[in-house]
C-alpha positions as CSV (number, residue, x, y, z in Angstrom):
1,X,50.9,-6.5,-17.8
2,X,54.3,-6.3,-15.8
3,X,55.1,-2.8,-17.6
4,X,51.5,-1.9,-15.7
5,X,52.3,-2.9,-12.8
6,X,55.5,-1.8,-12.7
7,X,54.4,2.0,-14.0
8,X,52.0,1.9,-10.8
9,X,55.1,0.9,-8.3
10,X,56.2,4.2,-9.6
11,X,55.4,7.3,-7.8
12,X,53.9,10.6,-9.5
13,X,57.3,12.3,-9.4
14,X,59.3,9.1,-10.9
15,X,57.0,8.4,-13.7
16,X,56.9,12.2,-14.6
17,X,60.6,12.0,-14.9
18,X,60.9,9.0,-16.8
19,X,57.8,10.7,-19.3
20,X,60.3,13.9,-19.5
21,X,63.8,11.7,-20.2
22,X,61.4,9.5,-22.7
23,X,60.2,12.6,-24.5
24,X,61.5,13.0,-28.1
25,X,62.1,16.9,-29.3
26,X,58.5,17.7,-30.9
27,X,58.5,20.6,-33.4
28,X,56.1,23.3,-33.1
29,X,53.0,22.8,-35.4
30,X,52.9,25.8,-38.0
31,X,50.0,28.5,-38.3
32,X,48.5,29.7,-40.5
33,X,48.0,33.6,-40.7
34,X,44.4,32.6,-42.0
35,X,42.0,30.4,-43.1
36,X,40.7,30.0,-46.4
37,X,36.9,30.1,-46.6
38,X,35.0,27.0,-48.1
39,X,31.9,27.2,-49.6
40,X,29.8,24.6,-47.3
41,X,27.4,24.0,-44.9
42,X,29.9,23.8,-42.4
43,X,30.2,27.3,-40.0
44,X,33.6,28.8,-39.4
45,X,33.0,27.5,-35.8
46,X,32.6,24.0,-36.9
47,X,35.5,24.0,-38.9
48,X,37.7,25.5,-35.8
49,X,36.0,22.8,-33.3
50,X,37.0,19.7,-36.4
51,X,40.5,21.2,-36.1
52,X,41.3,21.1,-32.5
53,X,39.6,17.6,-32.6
54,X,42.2,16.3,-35.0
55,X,45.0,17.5,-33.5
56,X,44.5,16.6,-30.3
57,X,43.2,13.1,-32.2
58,X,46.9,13.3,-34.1
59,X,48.5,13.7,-30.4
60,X,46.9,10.7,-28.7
61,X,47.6,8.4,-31.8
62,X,51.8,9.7,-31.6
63,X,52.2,9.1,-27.7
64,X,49.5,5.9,-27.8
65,X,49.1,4.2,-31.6
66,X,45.2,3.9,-29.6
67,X,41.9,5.5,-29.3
68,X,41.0,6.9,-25.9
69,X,37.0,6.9,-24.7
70,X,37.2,9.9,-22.1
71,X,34.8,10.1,-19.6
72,X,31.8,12.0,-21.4
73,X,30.8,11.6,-25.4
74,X,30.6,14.7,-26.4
75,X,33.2,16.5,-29.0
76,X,36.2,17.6,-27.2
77,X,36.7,21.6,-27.7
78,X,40.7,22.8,-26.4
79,X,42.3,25.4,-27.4
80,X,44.3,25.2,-30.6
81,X,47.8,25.3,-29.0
82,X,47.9,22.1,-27.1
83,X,51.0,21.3,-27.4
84,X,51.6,21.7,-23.2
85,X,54.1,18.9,-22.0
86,X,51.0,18.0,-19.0
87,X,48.6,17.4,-21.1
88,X,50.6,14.5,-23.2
89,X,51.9,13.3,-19.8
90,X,48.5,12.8,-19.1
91,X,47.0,11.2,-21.8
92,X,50.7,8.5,-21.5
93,X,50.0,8.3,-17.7
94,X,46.2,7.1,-18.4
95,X,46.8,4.9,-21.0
96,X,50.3,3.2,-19.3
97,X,48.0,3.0,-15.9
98,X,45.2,1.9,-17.8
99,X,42.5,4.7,-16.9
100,X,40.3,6.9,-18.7
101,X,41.2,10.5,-19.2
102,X,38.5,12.8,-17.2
103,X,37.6,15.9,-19.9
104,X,37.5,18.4,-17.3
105,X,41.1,17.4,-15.7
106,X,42.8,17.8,-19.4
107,X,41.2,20.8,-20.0
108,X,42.0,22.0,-16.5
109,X,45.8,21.7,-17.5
110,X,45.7,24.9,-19.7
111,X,43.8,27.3,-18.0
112,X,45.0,29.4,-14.6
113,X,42.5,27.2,-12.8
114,X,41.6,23.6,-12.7
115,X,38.4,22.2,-11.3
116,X,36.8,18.1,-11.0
117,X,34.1,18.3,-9.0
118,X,31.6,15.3,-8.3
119,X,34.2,13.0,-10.2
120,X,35.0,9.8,-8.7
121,X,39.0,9.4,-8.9
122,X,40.3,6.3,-7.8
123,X,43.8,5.5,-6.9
124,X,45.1,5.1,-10.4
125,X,42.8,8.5,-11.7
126,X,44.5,10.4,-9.2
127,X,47.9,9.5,-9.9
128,X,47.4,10.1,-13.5
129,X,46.0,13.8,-12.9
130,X,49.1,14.4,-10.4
131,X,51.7,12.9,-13.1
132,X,50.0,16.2,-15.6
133,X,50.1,18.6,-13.1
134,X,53.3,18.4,-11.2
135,X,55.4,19.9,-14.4
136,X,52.4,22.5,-15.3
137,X,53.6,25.8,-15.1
138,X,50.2,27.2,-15.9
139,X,47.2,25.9,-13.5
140,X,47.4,28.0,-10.4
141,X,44.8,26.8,-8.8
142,X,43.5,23.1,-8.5
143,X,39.9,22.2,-7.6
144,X,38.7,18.5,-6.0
145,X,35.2,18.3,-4.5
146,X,33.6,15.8,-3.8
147,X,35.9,13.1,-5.8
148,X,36.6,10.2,-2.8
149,X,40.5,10.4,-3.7
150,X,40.5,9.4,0.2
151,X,43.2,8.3,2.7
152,X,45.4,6.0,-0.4
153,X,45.9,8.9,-3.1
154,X,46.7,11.3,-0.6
155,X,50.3,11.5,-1.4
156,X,50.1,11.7,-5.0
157,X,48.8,15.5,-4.0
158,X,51.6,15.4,-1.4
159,X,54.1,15.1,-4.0
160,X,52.3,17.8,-6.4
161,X,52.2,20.4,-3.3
162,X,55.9,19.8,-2.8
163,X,57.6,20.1,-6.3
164,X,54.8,22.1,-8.2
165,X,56.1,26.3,-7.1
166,X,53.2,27.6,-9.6
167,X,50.4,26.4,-7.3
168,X,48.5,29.7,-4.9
169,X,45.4,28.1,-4.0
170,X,44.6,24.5,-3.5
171,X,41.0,23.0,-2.8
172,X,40.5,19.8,-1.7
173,X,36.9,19.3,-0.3
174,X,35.2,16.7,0.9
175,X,36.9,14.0,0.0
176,X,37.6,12.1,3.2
177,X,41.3,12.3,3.2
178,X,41.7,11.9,7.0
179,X,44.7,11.6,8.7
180,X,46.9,10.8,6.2
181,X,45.8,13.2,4.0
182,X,46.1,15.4,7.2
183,X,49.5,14.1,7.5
184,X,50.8,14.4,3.8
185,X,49.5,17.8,2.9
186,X,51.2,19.5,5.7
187,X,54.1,18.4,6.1
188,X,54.2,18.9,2.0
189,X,53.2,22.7,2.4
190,X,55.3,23.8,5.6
191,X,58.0,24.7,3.4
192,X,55.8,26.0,0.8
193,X,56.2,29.8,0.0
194,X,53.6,29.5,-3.3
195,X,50.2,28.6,-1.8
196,X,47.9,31.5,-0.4
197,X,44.8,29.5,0.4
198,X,44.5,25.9,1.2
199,X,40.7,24.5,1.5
200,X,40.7,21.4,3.1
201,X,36.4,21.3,4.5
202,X,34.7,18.3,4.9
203,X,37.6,16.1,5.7
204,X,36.8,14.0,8.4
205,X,39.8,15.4,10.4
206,X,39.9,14.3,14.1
207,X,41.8,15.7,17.1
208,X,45.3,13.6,16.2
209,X,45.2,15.3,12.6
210,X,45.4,19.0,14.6
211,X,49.1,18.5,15.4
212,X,49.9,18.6,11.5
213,X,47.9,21.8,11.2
214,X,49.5,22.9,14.2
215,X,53.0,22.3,12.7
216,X,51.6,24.0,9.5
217,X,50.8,27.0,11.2
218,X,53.8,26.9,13.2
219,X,56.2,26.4,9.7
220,X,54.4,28.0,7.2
221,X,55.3,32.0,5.8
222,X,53.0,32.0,3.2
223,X,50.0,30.8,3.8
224,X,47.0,33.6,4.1
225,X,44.1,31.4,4.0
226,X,42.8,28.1,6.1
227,X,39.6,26.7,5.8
228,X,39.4,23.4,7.7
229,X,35.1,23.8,8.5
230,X,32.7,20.6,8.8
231,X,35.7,18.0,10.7
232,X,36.0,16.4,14.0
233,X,37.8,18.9,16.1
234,X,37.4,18.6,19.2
235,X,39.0,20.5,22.8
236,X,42.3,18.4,22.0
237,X,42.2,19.6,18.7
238,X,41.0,23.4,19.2
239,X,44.3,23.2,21.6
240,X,46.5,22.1,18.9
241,X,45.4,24.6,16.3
242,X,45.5,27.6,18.8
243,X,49.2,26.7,19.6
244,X,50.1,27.1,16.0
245,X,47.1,30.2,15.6
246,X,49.5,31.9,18.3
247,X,53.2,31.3,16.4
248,X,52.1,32.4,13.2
249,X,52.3,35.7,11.7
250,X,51.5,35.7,8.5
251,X,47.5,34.1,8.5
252,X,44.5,36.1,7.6
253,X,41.7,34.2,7.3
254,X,40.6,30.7,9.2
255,X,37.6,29.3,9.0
256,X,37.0,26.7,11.9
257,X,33.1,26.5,11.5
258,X,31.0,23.5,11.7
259,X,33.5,21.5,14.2
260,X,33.3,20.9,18.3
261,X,35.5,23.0,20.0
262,X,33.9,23.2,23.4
263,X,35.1,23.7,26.4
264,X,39.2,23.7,26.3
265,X,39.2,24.1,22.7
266,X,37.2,26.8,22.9
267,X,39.1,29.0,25.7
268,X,42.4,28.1,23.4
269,X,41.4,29.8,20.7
270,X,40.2,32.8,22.5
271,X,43.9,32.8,24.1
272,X,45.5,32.4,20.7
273,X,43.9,35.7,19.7
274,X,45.6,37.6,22.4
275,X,48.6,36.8,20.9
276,X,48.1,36.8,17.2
277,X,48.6,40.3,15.4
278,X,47.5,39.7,12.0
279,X,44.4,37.0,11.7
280,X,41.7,39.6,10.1
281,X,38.6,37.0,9.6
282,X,37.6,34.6,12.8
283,X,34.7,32.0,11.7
284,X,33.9,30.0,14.6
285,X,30.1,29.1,14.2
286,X,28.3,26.2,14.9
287,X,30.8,24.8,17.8
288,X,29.1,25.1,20.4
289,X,31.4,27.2,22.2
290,X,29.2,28.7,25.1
291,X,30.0,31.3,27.8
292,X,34.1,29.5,28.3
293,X,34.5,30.5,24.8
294,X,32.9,33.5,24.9
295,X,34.3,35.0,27.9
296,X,37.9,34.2,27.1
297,X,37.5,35.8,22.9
298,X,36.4,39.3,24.9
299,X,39.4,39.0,27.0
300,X,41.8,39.0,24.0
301,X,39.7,41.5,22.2
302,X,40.4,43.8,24.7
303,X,44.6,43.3,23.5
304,X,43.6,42.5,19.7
305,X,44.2,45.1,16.8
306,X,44.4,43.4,14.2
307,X,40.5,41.2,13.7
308,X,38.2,43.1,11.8
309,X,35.3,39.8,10.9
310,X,33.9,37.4,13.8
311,X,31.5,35.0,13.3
312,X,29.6,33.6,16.6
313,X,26.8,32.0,15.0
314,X,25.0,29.3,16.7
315,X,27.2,28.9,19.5
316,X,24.8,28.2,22.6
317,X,25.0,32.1,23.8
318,X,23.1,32.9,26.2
319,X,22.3,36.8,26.9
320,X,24.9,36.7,29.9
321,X,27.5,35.4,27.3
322,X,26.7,38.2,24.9
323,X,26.8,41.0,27.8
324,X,30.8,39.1,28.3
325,X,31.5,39.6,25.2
326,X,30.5,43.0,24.4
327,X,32.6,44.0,27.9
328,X,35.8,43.0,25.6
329,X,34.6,45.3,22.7
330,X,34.5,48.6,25.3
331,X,38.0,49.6,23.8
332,X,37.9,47.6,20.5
333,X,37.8,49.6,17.7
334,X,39.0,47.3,15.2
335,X,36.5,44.8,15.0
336,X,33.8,45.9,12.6
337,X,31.5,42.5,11.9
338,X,29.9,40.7,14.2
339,X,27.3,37.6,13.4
340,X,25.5,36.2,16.6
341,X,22.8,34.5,14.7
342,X,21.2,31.6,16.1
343,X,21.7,32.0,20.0
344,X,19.4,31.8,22.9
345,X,19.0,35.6,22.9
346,X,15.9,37.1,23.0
347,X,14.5,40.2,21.5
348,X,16.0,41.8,25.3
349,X,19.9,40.6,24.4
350,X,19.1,42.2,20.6
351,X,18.4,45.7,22.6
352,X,21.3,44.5,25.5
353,X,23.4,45.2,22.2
354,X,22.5,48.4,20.9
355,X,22.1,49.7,24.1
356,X,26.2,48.6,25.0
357,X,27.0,50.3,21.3
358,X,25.0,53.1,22.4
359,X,26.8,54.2,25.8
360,X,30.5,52.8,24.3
361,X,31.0,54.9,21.6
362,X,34.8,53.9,20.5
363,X,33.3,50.4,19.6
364,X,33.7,49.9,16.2
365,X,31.2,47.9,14.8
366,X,29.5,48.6,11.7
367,X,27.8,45.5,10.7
368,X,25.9,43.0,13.4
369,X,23.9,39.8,11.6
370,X,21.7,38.3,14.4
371,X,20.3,36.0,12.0
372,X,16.2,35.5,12.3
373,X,16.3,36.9,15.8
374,X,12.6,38.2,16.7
375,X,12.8,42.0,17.7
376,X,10.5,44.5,19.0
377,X,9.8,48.3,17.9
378,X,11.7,49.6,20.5
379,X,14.7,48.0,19.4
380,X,14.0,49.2,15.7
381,X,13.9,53.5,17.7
382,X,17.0,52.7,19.4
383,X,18.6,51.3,16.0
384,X,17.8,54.0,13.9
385,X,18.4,56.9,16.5
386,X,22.3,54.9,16.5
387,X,22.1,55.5,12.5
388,X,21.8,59.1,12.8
389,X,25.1,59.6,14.3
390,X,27.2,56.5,12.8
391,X,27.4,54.0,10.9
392,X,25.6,50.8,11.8
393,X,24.1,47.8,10.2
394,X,22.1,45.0,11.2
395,X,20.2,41.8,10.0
396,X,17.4,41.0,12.3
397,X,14.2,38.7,11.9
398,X,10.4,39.6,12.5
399,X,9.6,43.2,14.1
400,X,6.7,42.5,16.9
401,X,5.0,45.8,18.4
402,X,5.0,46.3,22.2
403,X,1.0,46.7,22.0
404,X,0.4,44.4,20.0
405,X,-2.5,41.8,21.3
406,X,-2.0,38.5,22.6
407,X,-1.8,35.5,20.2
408,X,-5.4,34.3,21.0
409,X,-6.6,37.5,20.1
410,X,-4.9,37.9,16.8
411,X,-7.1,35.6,15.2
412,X,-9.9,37.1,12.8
413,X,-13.6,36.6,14.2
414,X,-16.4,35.1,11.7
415,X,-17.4,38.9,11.0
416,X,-14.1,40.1,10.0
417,X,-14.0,37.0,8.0
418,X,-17.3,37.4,6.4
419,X,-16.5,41.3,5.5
420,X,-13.3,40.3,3.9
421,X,-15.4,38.6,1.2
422,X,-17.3,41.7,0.1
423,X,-15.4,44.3,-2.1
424,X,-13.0,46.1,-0.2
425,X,-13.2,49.8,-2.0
426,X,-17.1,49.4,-1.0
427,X,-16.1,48.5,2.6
428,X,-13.8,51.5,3.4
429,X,-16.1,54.0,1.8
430,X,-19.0,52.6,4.0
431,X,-16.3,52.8,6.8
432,X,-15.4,56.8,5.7
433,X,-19.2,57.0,5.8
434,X,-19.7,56.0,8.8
435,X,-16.9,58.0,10.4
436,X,-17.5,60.9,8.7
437,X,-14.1,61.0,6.8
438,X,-13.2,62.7,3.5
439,X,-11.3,60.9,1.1
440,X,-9.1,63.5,0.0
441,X,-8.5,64.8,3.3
442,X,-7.7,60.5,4.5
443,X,-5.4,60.2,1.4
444,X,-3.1,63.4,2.0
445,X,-2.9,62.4,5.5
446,X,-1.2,59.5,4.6
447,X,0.7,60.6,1.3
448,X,3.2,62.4,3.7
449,X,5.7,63.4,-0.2
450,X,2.5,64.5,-2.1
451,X,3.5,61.4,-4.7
452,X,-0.1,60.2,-5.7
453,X,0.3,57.4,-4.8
454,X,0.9,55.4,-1.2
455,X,2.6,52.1,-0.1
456,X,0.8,49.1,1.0
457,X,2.7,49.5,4.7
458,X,2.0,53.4,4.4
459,X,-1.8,52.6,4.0
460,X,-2.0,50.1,6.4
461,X,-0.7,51.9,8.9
462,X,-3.1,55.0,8.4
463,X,-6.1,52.7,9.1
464,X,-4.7,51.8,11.8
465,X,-4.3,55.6,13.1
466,X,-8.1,56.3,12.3
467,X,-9.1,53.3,13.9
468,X,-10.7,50.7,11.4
469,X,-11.7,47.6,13.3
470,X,-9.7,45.1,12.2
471,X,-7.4,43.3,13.7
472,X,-3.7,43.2,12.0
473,X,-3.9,40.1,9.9
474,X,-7.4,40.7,8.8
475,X,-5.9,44.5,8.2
476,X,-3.1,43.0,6.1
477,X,-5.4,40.9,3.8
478,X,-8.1,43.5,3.4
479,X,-4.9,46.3,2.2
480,X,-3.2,43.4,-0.2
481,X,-6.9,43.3,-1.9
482,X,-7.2,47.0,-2.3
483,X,-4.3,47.5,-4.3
484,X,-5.9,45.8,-6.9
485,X,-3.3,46.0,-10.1
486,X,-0.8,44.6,-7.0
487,X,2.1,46.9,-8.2
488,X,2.6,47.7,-4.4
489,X,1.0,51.0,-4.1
490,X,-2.5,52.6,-3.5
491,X,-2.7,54.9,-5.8
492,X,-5.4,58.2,-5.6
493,X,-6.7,57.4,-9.0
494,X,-7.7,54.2,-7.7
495,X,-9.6,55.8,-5.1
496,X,-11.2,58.1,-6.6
497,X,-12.7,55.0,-9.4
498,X,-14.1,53.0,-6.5
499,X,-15.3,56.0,-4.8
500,X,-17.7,56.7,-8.2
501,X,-18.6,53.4,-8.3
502,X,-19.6,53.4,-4.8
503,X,-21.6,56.0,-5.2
504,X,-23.5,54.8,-8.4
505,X,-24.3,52.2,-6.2
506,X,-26.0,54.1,-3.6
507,X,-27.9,55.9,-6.3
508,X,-28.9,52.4,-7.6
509,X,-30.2,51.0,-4.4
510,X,-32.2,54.1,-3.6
511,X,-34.0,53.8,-7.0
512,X,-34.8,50.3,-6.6
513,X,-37.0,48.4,-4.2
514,X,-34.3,46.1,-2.6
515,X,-34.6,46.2,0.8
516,X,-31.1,47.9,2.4
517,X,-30.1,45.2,4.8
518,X,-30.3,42.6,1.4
519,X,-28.3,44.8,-0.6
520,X,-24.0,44.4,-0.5
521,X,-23.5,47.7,0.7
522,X,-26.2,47.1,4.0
523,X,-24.7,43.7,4.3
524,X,-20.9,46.0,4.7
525,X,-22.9,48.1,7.1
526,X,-24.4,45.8,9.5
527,X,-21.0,44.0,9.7
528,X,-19.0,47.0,10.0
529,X,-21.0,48.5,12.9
530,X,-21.2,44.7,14.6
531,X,-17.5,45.0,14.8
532,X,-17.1,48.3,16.0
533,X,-19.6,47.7,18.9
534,X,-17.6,44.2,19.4
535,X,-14.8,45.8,19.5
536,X,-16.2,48.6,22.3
537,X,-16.6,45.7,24.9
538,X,-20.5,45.3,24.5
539,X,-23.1,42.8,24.9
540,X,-23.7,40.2,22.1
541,X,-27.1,40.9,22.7
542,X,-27.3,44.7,22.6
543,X,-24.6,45.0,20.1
544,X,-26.7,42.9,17.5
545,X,-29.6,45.5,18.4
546,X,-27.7,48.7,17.7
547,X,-26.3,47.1,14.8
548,X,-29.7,46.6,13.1
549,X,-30.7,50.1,14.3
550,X,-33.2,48.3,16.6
551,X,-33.9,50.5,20.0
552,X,-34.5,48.8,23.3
């Protein structure tokens, strides 16, 4: 008990040490140049899996004299050369602190990358893990999410992202380190010339934990990306980050999503920009940031070379704010992706945009997401006649027509309902009929490539041009039930079956005595004329008449 509890006074970088003094030369197991093949049940693959098991077995007994139960049952499967110094100091570490080795943290230590997610390390796990891979020269990246190592076992990592030179990318998310873990990390990295990315989301980081990112910033010559999305920043904070945004020369990427940086925190980081040359990818979404924010990012824009990716999602913009910011872009030819998803634009700031990009040709976008923003058709002309003369890309929600009715009037009246139940190949050749269309001559009007075959928009929308009279979600349903194999197309073959089949029922009913109102195809006609004289503005009562063929 007191060589416990004096093993966890220790820190990760002591107890290594001791582990490496301690260590007795180990001679290199021997291989074989091949394996002998036994006549068994057992599967070259079984026997390779029964190998590794043993030695790794025949290593925990030499450091241990014990059995170890790791953290899942199933056969452990490593690579045959385990003999890597981190792994032993890990399987020591857990048994002198009294822990259980976690499977994916030992096999972490000999690949490039190692990843725990959804683990729960508690002080005495994470110190163990730390001990293993301050001396690996092989992990390059290291993975915690979601593993409450929390404010105590902060600085074990601390110590790890001081000593360990191997280490480019670090991810430690959500796992409520908070200011200490603020503290620790930084001030471990800002002499750091190894790590390229360091992932720190979901941290609960609060305006007091900006100064150690700002001093990061400020210190750090290495670092190309920072992702500190879903904390607590707030304008103190966005002030403190933007201080060490505009010192630093060497940062890419930053990802400050998901945080509160209204107001002055806001207008900071649009002045950092000015003054930044190399920050390439900008992701400020979901901040709130409004028309301060706004207004200040086009004013550095209008200075800024070097940002190519901005992300304004969800930010409270208003169309005013989005005509400010597209005044900064009038010069900018840098900046290529825009995402304004989730603002209080309308379908007249999605236009407001294209129309800017229209008479500023040196902008340089190329790619604009405005989330599930509702648009009309004139936006959809003015975007494509932009596509015929650059290059120009954008994500956009539901497409409404300018004549299209009113909402009240959209709805589909008891006839329309009522004719959608009969077969629909009978109801458009009765329609034809009744207009005195042609088949063929409908079906090449709206096969415009002379394929055979027509989409379901394609068909719908040459209805619609000779005037069928139905309204555009009873349209929609009756076209999704002509194309009857549902492959997406109307095909002429198609057409031309139903049309013989209408027609042998014509030939049917004027054999038989069935009266033509009682038959299907009188029941088509009687509703289809009711809807065109409906649909013509008359009477109820004079309609029904005309509709019968009734004179008055």
């Amino acid at each position: 008990m007191c060589a416990l509890r004096s093993n966890r006074a220790l820190s990760a970088v002591s107890l290594a040490q001791q582990y490496r003094l301690d260590m007795k030369p180990r001679r290199p197991a021997m291989r074989k140049l091949h394996r002998s093949r036994r006549h068994s049940s057992s599967s070259d693959a079984d026997l390779d899996a029964n190998v590794e098991t043993d030695e790794v077995l025949e290593l925990v007994e030499e450091e241990e004299d014990e059995e170890f139960d790791f953290d899942e049952d199933e056969e452990l499967d490593l690579p045959a050369d385990n003999t890597e110094l981190s792994q032993r100091y890990y399987l020591m570490s857990c048994r002198q602190l009294g822990v259980m080795p976690v499977r994916s943290i030992l096999r972490g230590l000999l690949h490039e990358k190692l990843s725990c997610k959804g683990f729960v390390l508690l002080p005495d796990d994470a110190k163990a893990a730390t001990i293993a891979i301050l001396g690996n020269t092989i992990v390059e990246t290291v993975e915690f999410e979601r593993n409450e190592i929390g404010e105590n076992s902060a600085h074990y990592f601390g110590d790890v992202f001081r000593k360990n030179v191997y280490l480019t990318e670090i991810r430690l998310r959500w796992n409520g380190l908070r200011t200490e873990g603020a503290r620790v990390v930084c001030e471990a990295l800002e002499k750091n010339n190894s790590v390229r990315i360091l992932d720190l989301t979901g941290n609960q980081f609060n305006d007091r934990d900006a100064i150690y990112f700002r001093d990061l910033l400020d210190e750090n010559s290495a670092m190309y990306e920072l992702h500190l999305s879903h904390n607590y920043f707030r304008e103190r904070g966005g002030e403190y980050i933007a201080d060490g945004l505009a010192a630093n020369d060497f940062l890419r990427v930053l990802d400050l999503s998901w945080n509160h940086l209204r107001m002055g925190g806001a207008t900071a980081i649009g002045k950092a920009l000015a003054k930044n040359i190399n920050l390439e990818v900008l992701n400020l979404s979901w901040n709130g940031m409004y028309q301060e924010g706004a207004s200040q990012i086009a004013t550095s824009l209008t200075r800024n070379q070097a940002l190519r990716d901005l992300d304004l999602s969800c930010n409270r913009l208003s169309e005013a704010c989005v005509a400010t910011f597209l005044a900064g872009l009038k010069n900018n030819s840098t900046l290529k992706k825009l995402r304004i998803g989730r603002n209080h634009i309308s379908h007249v700031g999605a236009v407001l945009v294209l129309d800017y990009i229209k008479n500023n040709p040196k902008i340089g976008l190329e790619y604009i997401d405005m989330g599930d923003q509702h648009v009309r058709d004139d936006f959809i002309k003015l975007l494509k006649e932009l596509q015929e003369n650059r290059r120009l890309e954008v994500v956009f929600g539901i497409v409404w027509s300018c004549d299209r009715d009113p909402i009240g009037k959209q709805d589909a009246s008891e006839d329309e309902l009522a004719l959608l139940n009969e077969n629909p190949h009978f109801v458009l050749m009765e329609f034809m009929r009744i207009q005195k269309l042609r088949l063929v001559d409908l079906f090449h009007q709206m096969d415009k490539d002379n394929s055979k075959g027509i989409s379901v928009d394609e068909f719908q929308n040459g209805l619609r041009e000779v005037h069928i009279p139905l309204k555009r979600k009873t349209l929609e349903t009756f076209v999704r039930k002509c194309d009857t194999d549902n492959n997406g197309e109307i095909e002429y073959s198609e057409l031309i079956e139903a049309n013989k089949l209408y027609k042998e029922a014509l030939r049917k009913l004027a054999k038989s005595t069935t009266p033509m109102e009682k038959s299907a195809i009188g029941r088509i006609q009687k509703l289809l004329r009711k809807i065109m004289l409906d649909n013509r503005g008359l009477p109820p009562d004079q309609g029904n008449q005309l509709a019968t063929g009734s004179t008055t």
